[in-house]
C-alpha positions as CSV (number, residue, x, y, z in Angstrom):
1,X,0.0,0.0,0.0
2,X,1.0,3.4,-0.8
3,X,2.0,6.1,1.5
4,X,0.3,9.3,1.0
5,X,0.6,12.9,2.1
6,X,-2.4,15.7,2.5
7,X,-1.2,18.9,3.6
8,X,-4.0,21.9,5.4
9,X,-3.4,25.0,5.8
10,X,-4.4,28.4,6.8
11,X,-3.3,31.7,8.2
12,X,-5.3,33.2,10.8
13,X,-6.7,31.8,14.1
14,X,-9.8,33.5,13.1
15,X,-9.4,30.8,10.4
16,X,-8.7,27.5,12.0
17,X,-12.3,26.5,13.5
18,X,-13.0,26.4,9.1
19,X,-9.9,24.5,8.8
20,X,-11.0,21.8,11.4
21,X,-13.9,21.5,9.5
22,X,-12.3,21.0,6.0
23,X,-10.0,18.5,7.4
24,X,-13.0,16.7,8.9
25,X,-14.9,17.1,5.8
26,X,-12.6,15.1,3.9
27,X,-11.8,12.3,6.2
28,X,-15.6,11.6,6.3
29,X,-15.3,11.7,2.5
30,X,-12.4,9.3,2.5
31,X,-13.0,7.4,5.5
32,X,-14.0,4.2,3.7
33,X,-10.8,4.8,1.5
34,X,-8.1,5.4,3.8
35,X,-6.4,4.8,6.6
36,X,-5.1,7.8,8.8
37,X,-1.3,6.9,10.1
38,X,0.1,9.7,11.5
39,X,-0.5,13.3,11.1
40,X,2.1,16.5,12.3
41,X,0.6,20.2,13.5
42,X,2.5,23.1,12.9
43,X,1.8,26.6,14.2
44,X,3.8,29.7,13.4
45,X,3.8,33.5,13.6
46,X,3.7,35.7,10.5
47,X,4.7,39.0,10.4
48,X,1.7,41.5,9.0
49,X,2.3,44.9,9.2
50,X,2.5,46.4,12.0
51,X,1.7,43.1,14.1
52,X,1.4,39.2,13.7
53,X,-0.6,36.6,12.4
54,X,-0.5,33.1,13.1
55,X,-0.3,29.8,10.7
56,X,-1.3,26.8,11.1
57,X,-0.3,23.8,8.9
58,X,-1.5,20.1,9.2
59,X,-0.2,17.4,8.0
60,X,-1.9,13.8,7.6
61,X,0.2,10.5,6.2
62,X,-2.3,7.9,5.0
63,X,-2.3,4.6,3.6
64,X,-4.5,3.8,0.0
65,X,-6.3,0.6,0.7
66,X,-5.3,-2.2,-1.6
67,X,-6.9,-2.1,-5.2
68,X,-10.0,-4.8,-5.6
69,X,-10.8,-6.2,-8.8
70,X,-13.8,-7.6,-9.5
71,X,-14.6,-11.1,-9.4
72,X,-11.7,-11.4,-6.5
């Protein structure tokens, strides 16, 4: 089985109750299709004029289920 990679991200904290959502959005989408195996949060301060903004970045590492043919 593969190894894959989905990166999320977004800049804002304003922003990151949407972002939890998206990222929910597609596990339920790919639940029957995946399998989660780790996943990696990152959280940063960008500079924006005059103050800061934070970013968040989520990463999820996933496995593709094996490939069924039919008639197996």
């Amino acid at each position: 089985m593969a190894t894959r990679l989905k990166l999320f991200s977004t800049t804002g904290a304003e922003n990151f109750t949407k972002l939890e959502s998206e990222i929910n959005e597609w596990l339920a989408a790919e639940d029957a299709h995946i399998q989660p195996v780790n996943s990696q949060t990152a959280t940063c301060a960008l500079p924006e004029g005059a103050g800061t903004k934070q970013a968040l970045v989520i990463a999820l590492w996933y496995l593709d289920p094996p490939h069924h043919h039919e008639g197996h």
